[in-house]
N, C-alpha and C positions, 0 to 999 in steps of 0.2 A: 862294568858296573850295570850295562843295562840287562844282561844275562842274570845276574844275581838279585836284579828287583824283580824281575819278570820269574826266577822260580821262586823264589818268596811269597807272591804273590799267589800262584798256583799253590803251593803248600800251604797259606792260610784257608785258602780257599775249597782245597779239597778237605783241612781239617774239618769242614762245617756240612759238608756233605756228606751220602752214604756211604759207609766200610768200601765197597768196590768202586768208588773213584778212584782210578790210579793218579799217579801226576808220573811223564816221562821225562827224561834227562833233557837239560835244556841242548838246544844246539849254540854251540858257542859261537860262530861265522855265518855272517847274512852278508846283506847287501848291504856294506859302507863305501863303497866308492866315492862319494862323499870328504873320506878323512884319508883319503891314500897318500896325500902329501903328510902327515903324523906319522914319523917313526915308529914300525910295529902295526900298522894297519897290516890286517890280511883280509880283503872281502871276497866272497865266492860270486858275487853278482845277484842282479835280482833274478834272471832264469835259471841258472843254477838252483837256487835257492827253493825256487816254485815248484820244480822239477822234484828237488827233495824230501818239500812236502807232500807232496801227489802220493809220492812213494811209499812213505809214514804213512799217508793215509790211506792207502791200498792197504799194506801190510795190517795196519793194526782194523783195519775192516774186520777180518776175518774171527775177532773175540772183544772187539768192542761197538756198542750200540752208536756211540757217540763222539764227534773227536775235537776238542778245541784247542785253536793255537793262541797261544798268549806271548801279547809281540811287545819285548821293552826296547823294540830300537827305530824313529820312525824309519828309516832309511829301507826296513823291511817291509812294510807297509804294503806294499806296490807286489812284492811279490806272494804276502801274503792272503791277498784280493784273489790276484791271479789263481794263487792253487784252491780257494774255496770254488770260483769260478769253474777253472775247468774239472776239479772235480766231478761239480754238477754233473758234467759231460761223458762224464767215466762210471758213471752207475753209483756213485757218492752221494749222491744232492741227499743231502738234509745231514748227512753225520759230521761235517766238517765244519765249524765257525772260527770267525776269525773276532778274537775280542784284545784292544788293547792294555795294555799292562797297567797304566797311567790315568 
């Protein structure tokens, strides 16, 4: 559910914005470690997770001015800090934000 509020929200959102807002596929698996005792949990962790974004954000550097992550799960949180952070560190600083869903 918290994947499907969180691109909802990115698609109302880019509706109101300029033609070349994209909006990307949501990623379905964060950091739930949290719910792992729930049948059907699958989380990849929070450095996984931060790592992934760094990556996203490296890659799409290269044709977008701008990159926001829209977070419906808190549990991501923590690793979404993280990869705005080290971004900074990687030649990123200022394309990357992290804005929550909710």
């Amino acid at each position: 559910m918290d994947t499907l509020i969180a691109a909802a929200v990115c698609a109302r959102a880019a509706a109101r914005c300029a033609p070349e807002v994209r909006v990307a596929p949501a990623l379905a698996y964060g950091a739930s470690g949290e719910h792992q005792d729930f049948p059907g949990t699958i989380s990849i962790g929070t450095e996984a997770l931060a790592h992934a974004l760094i990556e996203l954000g490296r890659s799409a550097r290269t044709w977008a001015a701008r990159l926001v992550f829209v977070n419906g799960h808190g549990g991501n949180l923590d690793a979404v800090r993280a990869a705005v952070a080290q971004a900074g560190g990687r030649g990123m600083r200022g394309i990357m934000e992290a804005v929550p869903a909710r």
